[in-house]
C-alpha positions as CSV (number, residue, x, y, z in Angstrom):
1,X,13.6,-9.5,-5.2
2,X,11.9,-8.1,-2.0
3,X,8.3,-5.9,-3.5
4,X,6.9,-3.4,-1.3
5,X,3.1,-2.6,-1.5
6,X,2.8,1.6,-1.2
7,X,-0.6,2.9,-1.5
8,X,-0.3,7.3,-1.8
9,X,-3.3,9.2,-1.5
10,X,-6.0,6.8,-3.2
11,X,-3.5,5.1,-5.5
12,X,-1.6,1.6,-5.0
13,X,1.8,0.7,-6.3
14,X,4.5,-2.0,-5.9
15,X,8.2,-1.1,-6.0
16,X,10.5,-3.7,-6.1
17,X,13.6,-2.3,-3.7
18,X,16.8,-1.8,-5.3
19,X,19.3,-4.1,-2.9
20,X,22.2,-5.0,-5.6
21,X,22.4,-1.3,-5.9
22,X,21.4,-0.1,-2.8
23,X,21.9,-2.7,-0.2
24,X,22.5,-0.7,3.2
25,X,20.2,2.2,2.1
26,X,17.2,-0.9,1.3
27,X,18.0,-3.1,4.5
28,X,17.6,0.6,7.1
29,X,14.4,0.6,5.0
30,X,13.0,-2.6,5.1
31,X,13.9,-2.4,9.3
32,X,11.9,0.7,9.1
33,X,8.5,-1.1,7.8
34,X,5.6,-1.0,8.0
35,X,6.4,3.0,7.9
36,X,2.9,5.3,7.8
37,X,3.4,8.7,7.3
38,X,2.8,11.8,4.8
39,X,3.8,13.1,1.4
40,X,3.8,16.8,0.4
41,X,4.8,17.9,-2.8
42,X,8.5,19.1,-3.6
43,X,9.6,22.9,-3.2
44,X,12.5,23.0,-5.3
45,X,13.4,19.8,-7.3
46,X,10.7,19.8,-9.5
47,X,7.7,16.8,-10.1
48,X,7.9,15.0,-7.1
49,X,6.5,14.4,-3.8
50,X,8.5,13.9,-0.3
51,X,8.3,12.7,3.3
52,X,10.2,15.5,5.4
53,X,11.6,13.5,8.2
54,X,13.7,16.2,10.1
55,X,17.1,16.6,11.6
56,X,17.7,12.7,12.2
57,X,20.5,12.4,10.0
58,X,20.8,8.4,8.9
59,X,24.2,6.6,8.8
60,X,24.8,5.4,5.4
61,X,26.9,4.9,2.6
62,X,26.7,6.6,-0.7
63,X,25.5,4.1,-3.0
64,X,23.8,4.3,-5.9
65,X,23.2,8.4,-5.9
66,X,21.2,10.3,-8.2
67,X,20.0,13.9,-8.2
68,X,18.1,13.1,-11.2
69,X,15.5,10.4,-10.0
70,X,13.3,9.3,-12.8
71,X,9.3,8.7,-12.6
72,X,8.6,6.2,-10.0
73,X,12.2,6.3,-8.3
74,X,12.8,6.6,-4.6
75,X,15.9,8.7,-3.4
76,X,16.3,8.6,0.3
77,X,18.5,11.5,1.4
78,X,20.0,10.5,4.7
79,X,20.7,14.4,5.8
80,X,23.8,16.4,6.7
81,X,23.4,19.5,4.1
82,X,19.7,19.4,4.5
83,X,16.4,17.5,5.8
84,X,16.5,14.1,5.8
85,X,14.0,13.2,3.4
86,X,12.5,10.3,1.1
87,X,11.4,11.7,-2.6
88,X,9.2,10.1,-5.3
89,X,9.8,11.8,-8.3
90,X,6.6,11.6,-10.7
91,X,8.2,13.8,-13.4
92,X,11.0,15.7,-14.1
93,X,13.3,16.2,-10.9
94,X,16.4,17.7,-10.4
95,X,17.2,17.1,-6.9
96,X,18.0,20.0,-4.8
97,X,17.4,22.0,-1.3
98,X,17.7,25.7,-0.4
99,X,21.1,25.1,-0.1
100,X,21.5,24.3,-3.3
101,X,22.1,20.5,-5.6
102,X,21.8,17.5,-3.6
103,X,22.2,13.6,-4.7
104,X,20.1,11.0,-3.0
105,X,20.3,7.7,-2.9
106,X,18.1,5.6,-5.3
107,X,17.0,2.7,-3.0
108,X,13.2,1.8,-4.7
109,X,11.2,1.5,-8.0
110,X,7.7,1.3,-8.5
111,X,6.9,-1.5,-11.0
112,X,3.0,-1.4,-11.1
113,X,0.8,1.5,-10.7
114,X,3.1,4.0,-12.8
115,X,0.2,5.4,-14.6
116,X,-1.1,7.5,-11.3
117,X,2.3,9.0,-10.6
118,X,1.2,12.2,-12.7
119,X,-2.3,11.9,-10.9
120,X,-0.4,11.2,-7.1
121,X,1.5,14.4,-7.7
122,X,-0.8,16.4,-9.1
123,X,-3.7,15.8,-6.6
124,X,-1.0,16.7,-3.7
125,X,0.0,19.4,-5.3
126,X,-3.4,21.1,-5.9
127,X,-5.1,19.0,-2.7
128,X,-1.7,19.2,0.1
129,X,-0.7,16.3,1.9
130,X,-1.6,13.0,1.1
131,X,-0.9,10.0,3.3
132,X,1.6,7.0,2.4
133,X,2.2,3.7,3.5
134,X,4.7,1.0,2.9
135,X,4.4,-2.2,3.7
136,X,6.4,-5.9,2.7
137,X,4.6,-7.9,0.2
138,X,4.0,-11.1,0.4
């Protein structure tokens, strides 16, 4: 079981990656750490928070796709329709775009630190942009 440390705004989790279910999706990941960048919250899939990562559309296969990611799931939509984007939902999400429903692909849980998801996504919410880093634990 690989665990990645991600500390959001002032919080800290660990999210164990989802490789049975996800393998691809988890090992474009893993090659993409340590990965530093910013989470804003959601415009139209509900209670959850996303790293826009633009028109870079990522080669991969469709495993293990949701649109309805639960609290402290990962979806990593690897673009065509819309943005490329990673999502932590922290409430209720129904995955979606302008264009309309998308699925991502559920590649990551966090296992410890649940209990500030509601604060993570409220505080970017109310507070914009909060910074987010993943890293390999040890």
């Amino acid at each position: 079981m690989t665990l990645v440390a991600v500390k959001a705004g002032p919080y800290a989790f660990t999210a164990r990656l989802e490789e049975e279910l996800a393998p691809v999706t988890c090992a474009r990941f893993k090659a993409m750490m340590p990965y530093d960048e910013k989470v804003i919250h959601v415009r139209w899939s509900g209670e959850g928070v996303w790293i826009p990562m633009g028109n870079t559309v990522y080669d991969l296969p469709w495993e293990n796709p949701t649109r309805y990611p639960a609290p402290g799931e990962f979806i990593f939509y690897p673009g065509g329709y819309s943005e490329t984007e990673i999502l932590l939902a922290y409430g209720g999400v129904a995955f979606a775009s302008k264009l309309g429903p998308l699925a991502g692909i559920h590649f990551m849980t966090i296992i410890e630190g649940n209990e500030n998801l509601v604060k993570l996504g409220k505080q970017t919410l109310w507070e914009g942009a909060q910074s987010i880093s993943f890293t390999l634990k040890d």
